[in-house]
Each structure stands twice: as C-alpha cells, then as structure tokens.
N, C-alpha and C positions, 0 to 999 in steps of 0.2 A: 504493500500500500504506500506505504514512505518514497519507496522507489518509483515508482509511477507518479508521484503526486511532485517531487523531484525533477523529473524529467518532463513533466510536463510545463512547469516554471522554467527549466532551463532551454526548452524548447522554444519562449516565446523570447526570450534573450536573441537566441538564434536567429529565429524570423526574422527580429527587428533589422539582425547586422546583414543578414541577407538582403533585406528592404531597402538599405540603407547602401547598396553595391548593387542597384538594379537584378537583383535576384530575388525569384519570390518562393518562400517556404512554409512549408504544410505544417498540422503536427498528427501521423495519425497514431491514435493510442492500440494497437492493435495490428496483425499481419493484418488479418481482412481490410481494415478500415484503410492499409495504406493501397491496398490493392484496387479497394472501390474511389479512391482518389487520383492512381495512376492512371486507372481506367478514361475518368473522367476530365485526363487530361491529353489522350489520344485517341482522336473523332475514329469513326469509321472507314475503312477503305485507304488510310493513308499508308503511307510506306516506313516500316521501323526495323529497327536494326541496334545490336548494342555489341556493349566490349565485353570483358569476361562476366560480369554484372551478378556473383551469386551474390547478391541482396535481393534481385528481381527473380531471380530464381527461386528463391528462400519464401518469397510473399505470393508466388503461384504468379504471377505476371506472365512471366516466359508462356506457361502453359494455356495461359487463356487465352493468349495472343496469338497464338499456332491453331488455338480449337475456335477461333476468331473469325469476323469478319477483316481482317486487316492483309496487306503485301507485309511480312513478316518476314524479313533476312537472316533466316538461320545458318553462318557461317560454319556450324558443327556439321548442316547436312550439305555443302558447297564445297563440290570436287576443288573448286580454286576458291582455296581461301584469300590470295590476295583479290582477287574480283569482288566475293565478300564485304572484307574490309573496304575497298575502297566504294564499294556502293555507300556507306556510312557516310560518306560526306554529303552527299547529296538524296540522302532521306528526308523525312519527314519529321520522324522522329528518333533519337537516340537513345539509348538506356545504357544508363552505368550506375557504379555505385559509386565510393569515393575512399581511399584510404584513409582520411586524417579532413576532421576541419574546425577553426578555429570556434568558438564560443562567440564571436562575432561576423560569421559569416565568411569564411577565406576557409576555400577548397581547398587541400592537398594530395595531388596523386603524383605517383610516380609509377613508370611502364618501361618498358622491354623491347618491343615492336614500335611505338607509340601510336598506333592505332585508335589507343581509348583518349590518350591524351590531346591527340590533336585535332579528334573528332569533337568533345569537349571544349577545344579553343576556339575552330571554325569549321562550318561545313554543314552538318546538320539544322533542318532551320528550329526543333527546338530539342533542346538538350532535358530529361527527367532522370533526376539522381535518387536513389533510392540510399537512406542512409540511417543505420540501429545508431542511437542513443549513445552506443559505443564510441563509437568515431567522433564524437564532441570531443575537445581538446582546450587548454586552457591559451593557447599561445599558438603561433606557427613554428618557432623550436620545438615544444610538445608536440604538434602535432608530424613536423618532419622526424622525427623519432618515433613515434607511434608506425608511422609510411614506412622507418626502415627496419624500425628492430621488431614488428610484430608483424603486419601486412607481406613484407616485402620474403620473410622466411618464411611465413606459413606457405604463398604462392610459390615458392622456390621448389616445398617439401611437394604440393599437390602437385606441380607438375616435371616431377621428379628429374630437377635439376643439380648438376655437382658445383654448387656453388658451397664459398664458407658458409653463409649465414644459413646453409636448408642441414650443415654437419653440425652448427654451433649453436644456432637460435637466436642468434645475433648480429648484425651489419656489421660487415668485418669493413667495410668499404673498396671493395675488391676489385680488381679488375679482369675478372674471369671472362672466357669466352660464356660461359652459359648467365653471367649478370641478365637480370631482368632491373636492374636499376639503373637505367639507358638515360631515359628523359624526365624530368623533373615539370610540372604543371605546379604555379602555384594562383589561383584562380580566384582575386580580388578585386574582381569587377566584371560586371557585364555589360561589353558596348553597346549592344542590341537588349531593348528592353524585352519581356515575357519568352524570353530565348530559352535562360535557366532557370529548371521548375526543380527544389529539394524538398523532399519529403522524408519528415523523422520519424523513425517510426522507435516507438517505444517498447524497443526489443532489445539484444544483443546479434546484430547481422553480418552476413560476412566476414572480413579478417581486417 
C-alpha cells in the first residue's frame, strides 16, 4: 500500500519534469491500466514497430498489437532484420522502454546497434515508452549507473554475450567486441511537441 501510494506521488513529480521538456506522461497504477492507455495512444490501422521493449512485452502490448487491427513490424518474425529496423524510422508509431530516467523527466538509454536509440531521437512520428516505477532515478549520474551496472549486464547475460559486465554484474567499461554499450541517448527534451508519450507504470519492468 505504502509503495503504491509512493509511486504514485513520485509519478506526478515525473509528469511535471516531462511536461516541463515537451514530453507528456501517464501514470498507470497497474499492467492493464498501462496497456489500456498505450492502446489509447495508437489509432487503428497505423504502422508500429519497437526496439527490444520487454516492458511492452511485460504489459501484453506486443500481443494485442499482433492479434490487432494494426501494420505491426515484428522484427523477430523478419528474415532481414536490418529492413526491420530501418522501417522504425518511418513508422507510425515506436515502442520502447527506457533504461534509466531522471525524477524530473531526462531519459537515459544506452544501445549496441542503436537502432532503439536513434529511433527514439528521430524518425518515428510518435515515440511510446513504457517505463516500471523502477527506472525512476534520482539524478542522470544515478541514473547512467543504473543504464550501466544493472540494465546494461542483465541484456549482456539474456543475450548471451562475453562481455565483462554479463561475467561480473558490473560495467567494467570495456571495450569488447560483443559491448552492447555503443551509443549513449540522453533525452532532455522534445523538439516536436506530443512526439514522446511515457507511461509509469506502477510495477517493477524490465531491467
């Protein structure tokens, strides 16, 4: 109870800083409740497409989206994945989640490919971030630390990469051939207004 009642006050903190950076933010209390808000933010019939995004996958999104009326770019089932990815720029809509973001609104991801990242910057005309409660951060040093020493090893481990941080569970800062910590996004504003839609949800989601 404490913790919901918590997140729900830090949640409108959030909003504001988003508000306040031409980005607008949800808060939903619940997986469903965020699903029935992401819904509500991609019409029918449009074209979407996302990065590795298990938050969206976590909230049943992916799946409703595929048993949908919508053009749905599922790069898992796309003999060429660079064809895939580069339809993302010129979608509709994009889905991602977010590794790290600040307490006042300032995204942090970091990518591999940058695929997620620079679809995120530009290209898609609106971006929907699906983001647990989790990923609030007190600062962008917090949360660039959260991006490398939590997000950045677990994705190392799941897509079983030999890197330091997937042997040690920690950001060695390496420069390995198999690094997934390529390009750095740190996303403190929105040029284009109703572009970036985040949505909190009052969970623990993805890494």
């Amino acid at each position: 109870m404490y913790t919901k009642k918590r997140n729900e006050l830090l949640a409108q903190v959030v909003i504001k800083g988003l508000e306040s950076r031409n980005m607008t933010g949800y808060y939903a209390e619940d997986k469903e409740a965020a699903l029935k808000t992401a819904l509500s933010l991609i019409p029918e019939g449009c074209s979407v497409t996302m990065g590795g995004a298990m938050s969206a996958r976590e909230i049943g999104l992916t799946d409703a989206l595929k048993s949908g009326n919508y053009n749905f770019i599922d790069r898992d089932n796309f003999e060429d994945k660079r064809a895939a990815m580069l339809a993302a720029y010129d979608a509709d809509v994009f889905l991602t989640g977010t590794n790290a973001m600040t307490d006042d609104g300032i995204l942090v991801n970091i990518d591999g490919n940058a695929n997620r990242v620079s679809a995120i910057a530009q290209g898609p005309k609106k971006v929907i971030v699906i983001a647990g409660m989790n990923k609030v951060c007190g600062d962008i040093d917090e949360a660039m630390k959260r991006a490398r020493n939590v997000a950045a090893p677990i994705n190392a481990q799941r897509f079983n990469l030999s890197t330091p941080c997937a042997k040690t569970g920690k950001c060695m800062d390496c420069k390995s051939p198999d690094t997934i910590c390529c390009q750095f996004l740190i996303t403190r504003y929105s040029k284009h207004k109703d572009r970036i839609h985040v949505i909190l949800v009052n969970d623990s989601l993805g890494f």
